[in-house]
Phi, psi and omega in degrees: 000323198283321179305290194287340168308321202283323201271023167244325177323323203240357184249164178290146172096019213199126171235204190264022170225343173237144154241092228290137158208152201256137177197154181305150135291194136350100160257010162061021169261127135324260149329269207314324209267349153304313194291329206283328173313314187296310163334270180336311178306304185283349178281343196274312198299317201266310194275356213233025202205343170092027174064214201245060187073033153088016164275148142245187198244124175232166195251155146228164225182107183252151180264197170187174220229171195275004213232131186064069158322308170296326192298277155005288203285337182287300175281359173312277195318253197332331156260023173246319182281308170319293192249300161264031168045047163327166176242349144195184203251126168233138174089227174057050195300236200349197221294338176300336183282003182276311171308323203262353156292304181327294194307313173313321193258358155273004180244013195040049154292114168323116162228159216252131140036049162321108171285117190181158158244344174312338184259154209233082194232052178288125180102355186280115179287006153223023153252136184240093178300125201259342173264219150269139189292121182283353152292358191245284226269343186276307178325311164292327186290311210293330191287334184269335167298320227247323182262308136238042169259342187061048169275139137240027182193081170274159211217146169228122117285071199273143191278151204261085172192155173330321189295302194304339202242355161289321184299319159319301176288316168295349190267340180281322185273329149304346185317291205297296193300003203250311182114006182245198187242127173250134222227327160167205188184137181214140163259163189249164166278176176253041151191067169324126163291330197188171200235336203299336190299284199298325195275351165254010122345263166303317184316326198284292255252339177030095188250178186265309191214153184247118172283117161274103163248074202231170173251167204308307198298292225268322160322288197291332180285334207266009163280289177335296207262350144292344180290296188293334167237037179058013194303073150004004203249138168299135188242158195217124205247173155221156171045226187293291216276037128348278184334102158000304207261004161267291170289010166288117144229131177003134182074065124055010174332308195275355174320139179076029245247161062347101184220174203242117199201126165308325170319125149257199225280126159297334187261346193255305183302145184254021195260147185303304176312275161026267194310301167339301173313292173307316156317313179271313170318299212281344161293289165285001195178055184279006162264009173286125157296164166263151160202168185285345194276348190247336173274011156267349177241008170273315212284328182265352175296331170300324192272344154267338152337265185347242171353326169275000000 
């Protein structure tokens, strides 16, 4: 303890009262700026409990806009490391994170549990990673939709960026050794006016189940357009837009969602971290809903605690 007290004593970000870490602002995100709110619960929980061995934890934070997200997000990073010297990177997930794991590990920056499965760094001691690998994690969906859900015959909707057009592509490249027909696939942006294009599109292809490999805005549109167009088809989810209250709409469209989730039920579950997680949300933020996406930044923000 005496070791590590002394090398936090000595590193950026880090005074005898504070600890400096860098995470987005206002990302005009749904997911992003909900996972980062979980992050928040716990630094509000942790400094209001006398921090960290009598450190607190303070954030610094630049936002950014929907339209070049990577661009955006890189140089966030690059003036939180640069200019306010952070002592590490928490989050700053989805396709931005393949650039900003390069940088963290040429500048030896700590970066804390990107949500993303895209980085691929194994033995590099300064990225810490937070999922399953989506090559590991598309193999298990698809193999259990093809064996026991009795899909033969699958469809991707996908958001049009790298997270989205690797799912695509795995569904394609699994086809054969998995046993089913990968029947086609279109991508959506990720804040879509409508689905309707697309989603009659797949329909002409006549698949058994539709992989939504999407964000919260674009999901719900592609439920909205199975609804309108009264379309019988299964829809299959992955991770946080699990959550029930991203795909509900009038007439009950998303009933029978398939979905795929490290999580459980944020509103529901009875597992102790869980209840906590509600507990604390309902302190701090009691005009706040629980969702999977802010309980993905309670659970790894608890692990960098932990670690400081």
């Amino acid at each position: 303890m005496q070791i590590f007290v002394l090398l936090l004593a000595i590193a950026q970000g880090v005074s005898d009262s504070n600890i400096l870490i860098g995470m987005e602002g206002s990302a005009q995100s749904f997911s992003t700026d909900e996972e980062n709110l979980g992050m928040h619960l716990v630094i509000m929980h942790v400094n209001a409990e006398g921090g960290i061995h009598g450190r607190k934890i303070k954030v610094a934070a630049y936002p950014r806009g929907r339209e070049n997200i990577v661009e955006q997000a890189l140089e966030n990073v690059r003036r939180l490391n640069e200019e306010d010297q952070v002592f590490l990177l928490f989050n700053f997930g989805g396709p931005a994170a393949v650039p900003i794991g390069e940088y963290a590990m040429q500048n030896d920056l700590p970066y804390m549990f990107p949500h993303t499965a895209l980085l691929t760094v194994d033995g590099e001691r300064h990225v810490f990673t937070s999922f399953p690998r989506y090559a590991g994690e598309s193999r298990v969906m698809l193999r259990y939709l093809a064996e026991s859900a009795d899909a033969r015959r699958i469809a991707v909707i996908h958001a049009d960026n790298i997270y989205g057009d690797y799912f695509a592509r795995r569904a394609r490249e699994l086809a054969g050794e998995t046993g089913y027909t990968f029947v086609g696939s279109r991508s959506l942006g990720r804040y879509p006016e409508d689905a309707l294009t697309e989603m009659h599109a797949l329909r002409a292809d006549k698949p058994d189940v539709v992989i939504m490999a999407l964000y919260p805005a674009g999901a719900k549109k592609v439920v909205e357009a199975k609804a309108a167009m009264d379309w019988d088809i299964r829809l299959v989810s992955s991770g946080p837009l699990t959550d029930e209250q991203y795909l509900n709409v009038d007439g009950g469209a998303a009933e029978g969602t398939l979905g795929f989730c490290h999580y459980p039920d944020p509103n529901e579950s009875d597992a102790p971290g869980i209840v906590e997680y509600r507990k604390l949300m309902a302190r701090y933020f009691p005009d706040h809903a629980p969702n999977r996406y802010s309980l993905y930044g309670y659970v790894f923000g608890k692990l960098v605690v932990e670690g400081l």
